[in-house]
C-alpha positions in Angstrom: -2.7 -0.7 -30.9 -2.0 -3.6 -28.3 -4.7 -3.8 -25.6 -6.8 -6.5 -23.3 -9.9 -7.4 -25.0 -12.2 -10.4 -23.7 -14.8 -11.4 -25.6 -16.2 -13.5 -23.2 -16.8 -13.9 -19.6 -14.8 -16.1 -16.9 -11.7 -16.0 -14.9 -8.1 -14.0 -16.0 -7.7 -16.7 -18.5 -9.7 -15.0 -21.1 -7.3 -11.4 -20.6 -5.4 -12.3 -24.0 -3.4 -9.3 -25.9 -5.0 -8.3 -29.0 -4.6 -5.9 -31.8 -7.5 -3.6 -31.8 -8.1 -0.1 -33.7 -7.0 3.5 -31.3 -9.6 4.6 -29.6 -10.3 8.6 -31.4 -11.5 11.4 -28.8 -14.4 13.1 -29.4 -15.8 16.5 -28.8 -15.3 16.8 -24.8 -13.0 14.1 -24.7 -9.2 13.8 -24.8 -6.8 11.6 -26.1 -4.1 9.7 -23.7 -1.2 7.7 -24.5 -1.0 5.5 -21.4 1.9 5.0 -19.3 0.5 2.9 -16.7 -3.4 1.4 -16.2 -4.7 0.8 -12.7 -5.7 -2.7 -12.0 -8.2 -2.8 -9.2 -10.2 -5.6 -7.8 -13.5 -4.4 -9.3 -11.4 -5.5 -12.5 -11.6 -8.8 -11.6 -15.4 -8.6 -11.4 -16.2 -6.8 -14.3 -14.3 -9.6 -16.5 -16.9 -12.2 -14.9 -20.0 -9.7 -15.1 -20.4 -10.2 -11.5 -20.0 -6.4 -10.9 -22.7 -4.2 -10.2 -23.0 -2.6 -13.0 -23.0 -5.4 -16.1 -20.5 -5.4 -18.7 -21.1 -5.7 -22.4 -18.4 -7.5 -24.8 -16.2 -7.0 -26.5 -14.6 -5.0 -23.6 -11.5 -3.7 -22.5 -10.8 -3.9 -19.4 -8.9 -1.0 -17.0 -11.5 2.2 -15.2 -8.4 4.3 -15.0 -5.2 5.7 -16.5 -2.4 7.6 -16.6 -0.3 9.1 -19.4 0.2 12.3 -21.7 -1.6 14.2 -23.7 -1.3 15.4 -27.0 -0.3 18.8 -25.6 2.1 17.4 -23.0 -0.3 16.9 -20.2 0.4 14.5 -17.3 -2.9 13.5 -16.4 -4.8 10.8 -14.4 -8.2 10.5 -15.6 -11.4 7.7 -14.8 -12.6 6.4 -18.1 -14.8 3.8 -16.9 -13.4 0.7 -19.0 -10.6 0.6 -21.9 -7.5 1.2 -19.7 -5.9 -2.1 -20.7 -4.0 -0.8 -23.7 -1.9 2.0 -25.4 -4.0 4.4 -25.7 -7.3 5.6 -24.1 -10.0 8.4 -24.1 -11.2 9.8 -20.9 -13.9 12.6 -20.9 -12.4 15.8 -19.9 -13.8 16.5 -16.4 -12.3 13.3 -15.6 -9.3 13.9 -16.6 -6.8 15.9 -13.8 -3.3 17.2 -14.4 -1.0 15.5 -11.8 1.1 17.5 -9.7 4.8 17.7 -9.6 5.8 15.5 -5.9 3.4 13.1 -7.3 4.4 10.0 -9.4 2.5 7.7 -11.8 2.1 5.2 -9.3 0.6 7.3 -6.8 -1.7 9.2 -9.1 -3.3 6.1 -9.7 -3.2 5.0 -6.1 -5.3 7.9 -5.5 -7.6 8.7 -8.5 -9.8 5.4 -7.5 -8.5 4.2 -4.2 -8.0 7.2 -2.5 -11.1 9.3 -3.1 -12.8 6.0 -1.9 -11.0 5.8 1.1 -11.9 9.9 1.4 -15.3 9.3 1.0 -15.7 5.8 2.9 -14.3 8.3 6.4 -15.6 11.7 5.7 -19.4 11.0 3.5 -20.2 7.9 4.6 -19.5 7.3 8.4 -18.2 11.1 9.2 -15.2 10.4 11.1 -15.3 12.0 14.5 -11.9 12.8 16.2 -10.9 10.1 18.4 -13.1 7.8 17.3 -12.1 3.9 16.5 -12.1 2.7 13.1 -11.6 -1.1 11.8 -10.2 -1.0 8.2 -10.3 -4.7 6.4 -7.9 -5.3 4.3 -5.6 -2.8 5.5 -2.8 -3.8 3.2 -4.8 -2.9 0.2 -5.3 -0.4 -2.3 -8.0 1.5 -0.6 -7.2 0.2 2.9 -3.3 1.6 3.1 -5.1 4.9 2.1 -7.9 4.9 4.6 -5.5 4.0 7.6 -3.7 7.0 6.8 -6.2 9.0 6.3 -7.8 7.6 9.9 -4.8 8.8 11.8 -4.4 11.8 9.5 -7.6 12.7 10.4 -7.8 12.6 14.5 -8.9 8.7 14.5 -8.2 7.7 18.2 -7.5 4.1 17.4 -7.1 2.5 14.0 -7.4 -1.2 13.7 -6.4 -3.3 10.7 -7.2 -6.8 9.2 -4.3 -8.3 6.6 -4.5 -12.0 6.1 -0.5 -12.6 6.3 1.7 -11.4 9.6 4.3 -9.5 6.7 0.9 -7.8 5.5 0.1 -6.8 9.3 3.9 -5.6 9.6 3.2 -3.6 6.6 0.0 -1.9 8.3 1.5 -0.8 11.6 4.2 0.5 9.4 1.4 2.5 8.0 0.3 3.8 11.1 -2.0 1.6 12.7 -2.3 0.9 16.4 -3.8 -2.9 15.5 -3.5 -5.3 13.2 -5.5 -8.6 13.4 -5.7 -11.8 11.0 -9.2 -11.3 9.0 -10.2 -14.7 9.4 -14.2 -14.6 9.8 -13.8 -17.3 12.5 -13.6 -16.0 16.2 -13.4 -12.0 14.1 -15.5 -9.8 16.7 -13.3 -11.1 20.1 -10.2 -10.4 18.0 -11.4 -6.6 16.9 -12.8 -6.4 20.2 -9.4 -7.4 22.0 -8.3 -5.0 19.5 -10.0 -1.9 20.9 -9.5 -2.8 24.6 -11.9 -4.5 24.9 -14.6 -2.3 23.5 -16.8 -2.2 20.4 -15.4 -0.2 17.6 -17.1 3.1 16.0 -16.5 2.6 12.1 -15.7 -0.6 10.4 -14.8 -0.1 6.7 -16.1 -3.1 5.2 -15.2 -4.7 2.1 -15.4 -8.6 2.5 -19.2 -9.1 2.9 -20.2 -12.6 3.9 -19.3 -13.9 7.9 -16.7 -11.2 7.7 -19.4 -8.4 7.5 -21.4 -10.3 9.9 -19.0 -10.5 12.4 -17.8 -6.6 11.8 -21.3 -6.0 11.8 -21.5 -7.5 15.6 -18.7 -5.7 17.0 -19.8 -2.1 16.2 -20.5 0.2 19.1 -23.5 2.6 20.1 -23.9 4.7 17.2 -22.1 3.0 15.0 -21.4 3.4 11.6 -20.4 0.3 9.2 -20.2 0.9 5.8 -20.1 -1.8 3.0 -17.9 -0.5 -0.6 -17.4 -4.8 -1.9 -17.9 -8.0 -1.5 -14.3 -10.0 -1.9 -15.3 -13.1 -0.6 -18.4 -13.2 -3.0 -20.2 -13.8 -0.1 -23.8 -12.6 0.7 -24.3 -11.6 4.4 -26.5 -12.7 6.2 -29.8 -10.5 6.3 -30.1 -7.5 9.1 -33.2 -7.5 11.2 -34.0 -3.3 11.9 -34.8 -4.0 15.1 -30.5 -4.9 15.6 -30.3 -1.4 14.2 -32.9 0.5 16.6 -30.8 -1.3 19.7 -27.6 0.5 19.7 -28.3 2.8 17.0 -26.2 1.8 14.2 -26.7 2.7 10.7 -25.3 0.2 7.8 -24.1 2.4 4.9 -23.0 1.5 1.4 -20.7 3.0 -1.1 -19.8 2.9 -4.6 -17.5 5.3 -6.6 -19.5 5.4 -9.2 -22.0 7.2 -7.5 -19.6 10.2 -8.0 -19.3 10.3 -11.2 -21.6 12.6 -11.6 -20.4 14.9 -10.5 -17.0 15.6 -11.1 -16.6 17.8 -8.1 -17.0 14.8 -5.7 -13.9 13.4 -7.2 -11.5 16.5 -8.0 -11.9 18.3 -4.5 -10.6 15.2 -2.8 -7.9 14.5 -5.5 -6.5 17.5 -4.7 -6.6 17.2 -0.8 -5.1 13.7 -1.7 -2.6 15.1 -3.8 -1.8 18.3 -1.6 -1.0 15.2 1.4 1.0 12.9 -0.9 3.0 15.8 -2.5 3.8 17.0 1.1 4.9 14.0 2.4 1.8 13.3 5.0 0.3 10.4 2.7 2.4 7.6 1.0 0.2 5.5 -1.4 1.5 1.9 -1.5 2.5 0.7 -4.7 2.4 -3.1 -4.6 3.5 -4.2 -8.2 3.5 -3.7 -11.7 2.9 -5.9 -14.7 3.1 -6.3 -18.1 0.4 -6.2 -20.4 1.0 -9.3 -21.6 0.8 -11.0 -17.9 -1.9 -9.0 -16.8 -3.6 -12.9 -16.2 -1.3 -13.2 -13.7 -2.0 -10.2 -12.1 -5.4 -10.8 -11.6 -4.7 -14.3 -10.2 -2.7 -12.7 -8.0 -4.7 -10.2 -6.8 -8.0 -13.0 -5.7 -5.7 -15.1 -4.7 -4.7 -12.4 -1.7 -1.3 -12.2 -2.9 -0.9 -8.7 -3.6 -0.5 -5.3 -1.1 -1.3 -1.7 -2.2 -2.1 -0.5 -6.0 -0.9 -2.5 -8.5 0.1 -1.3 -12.1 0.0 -2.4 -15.8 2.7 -1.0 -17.8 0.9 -1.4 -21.4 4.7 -0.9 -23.4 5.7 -4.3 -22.1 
């Protein structure tokens, strides 16, 4: 079958199309003839090993899919890598039929990006009702989902970052009461001008570097910032306790794959997610979809800031 294999690290030159042997499901496991692969910007990290976890080659890329199964299944399912081809195996708990209302595009929005974005408000900085939340990146995968969600959920202002002004148009189209340039330089007096004036609640973090600095410095009393990446492959710059004692704020992290588990921490919000999409209250942004052959140009694309919303790899093409 055709599929993305590096066998080596670097940049999206070394995602080349290669003829590799089908992947065979195992007891547990199913079989899935892909329709469309997620690309997300973990992707980008993984091909460098500068992910969290480290990556062994050969390897092909793609942590989620979906497709058909031999029995005429449409699922989306979490693999974990091989994504970029054909075909792919996914172990059964992982794998959840999709709902009629719901298309390929926002199946995959949601699978990764939007049980994120549910955990990022409900687990990891308990959204309070009326509460302000900062979302960076607001025009991406997870961020379109959590500004949603944010209003959805009682949020009583949500604020945005998107580096372009047709990415911030896109935002307040979303829902957001705000939408500022992410810029690190001169970041806390624009969130603050932002919130009238005042510190914000949550910040959903996902820059690291001065951006999480200067998040970090316009959080309120009580405060809850929670870190899920590090885009700018920055390091921040360390936190003294004693700035977390004054003001009470608590620093959170999340990672996905801290779910996985347990599957239940990933199907119970999938099918909130789904419930909300199907019914019209959610509308996962779909940004673009690629080839497999220019799936190099995808990931340029993507670090280059280019891109809005889920993107998609159509691996017939």
């Amino acid at each position: 079958m055709r599929a993305i294999q590096i066998t080596e690290f670097g940049g999206p030159e070394v995602l080349k199309v290669s003829d590799v042997p089908a992947p065979v499901a195992g007891e547990g496991q199913v079989l899935i003839t892909v329709d469309r692969a997620g690309i997300n910007y973990a992707d980008t990290h993984q091909v460098e090993n500068s992910y969290l976890s480290k990556t062994e080659l050969p390897l092909i890329p793609g942590g989620e899919v979906v497709g058909h199964t031999a029995d005429g299944r449409r699922v989306v399912a979490l693999i974990g890598s091989g994504g970029y081809a054909e075909q792919a195996v996914a172990h059964a708990p992982y794998a959840w039929d999709v709902p009629e209302g719901v298309s390929d595009g926002d199946a995959l929005a949601l699978v990764l990006q939007g049980t994120t974005a549910w955990h990022l408000l409900k687990t990891s900085t308990h959204l309070q009702p009326g509460e302000s939340v900062l979302v960076h990146a607001g025009a991406g995968g997870v961020g379109s989902l959590a500004v949603q969600l944010a209003k959805l959920w009682g949020a009583g202002r949500v604020i945005a970052t998107a580096s372009t002004e047709e990415k911030r148009k896109q935002v307040l189209e979303l829902g957001a009461d705000a939408a500022i340039d992410g810029t690190p330089e001169g970041l806390k007096d624009r969130i603050l001008e932002a919130n009238g004036g005042k510190p914000v609640d949550i910040v959903l973090e996902m820059v690291g570097g001065p951006t999480f600095d200067e998040s970090f410095a316009a959080l309120g009393r009580f405060g809850r910032l929670v870190t899920f990446g590090a885009a700018s492959r920055q390091s921040a710059a360390p936190i003294d306790p004693s700035r977390l004692m004054k003001g009470s704020k608590t620093i959170a992290g999340f990672w996905l794959a801290d779910c996985f588990a347990n599957p239940q921490l990933l199907g119970g919000p999938l099918t909130e997610l789904f419930d909300l999409t199907a019914g019209g209250k959610l509308r996962p942004l779909v940004g673009g979809e690629y080839a497999l052959s220019d799936v190099a140009s995808a990931h340029e694309d993507m670090r280059a800031r280019r891109t809005v919303g889920k993107l998609l790899l159509d691996p017939t093409r």
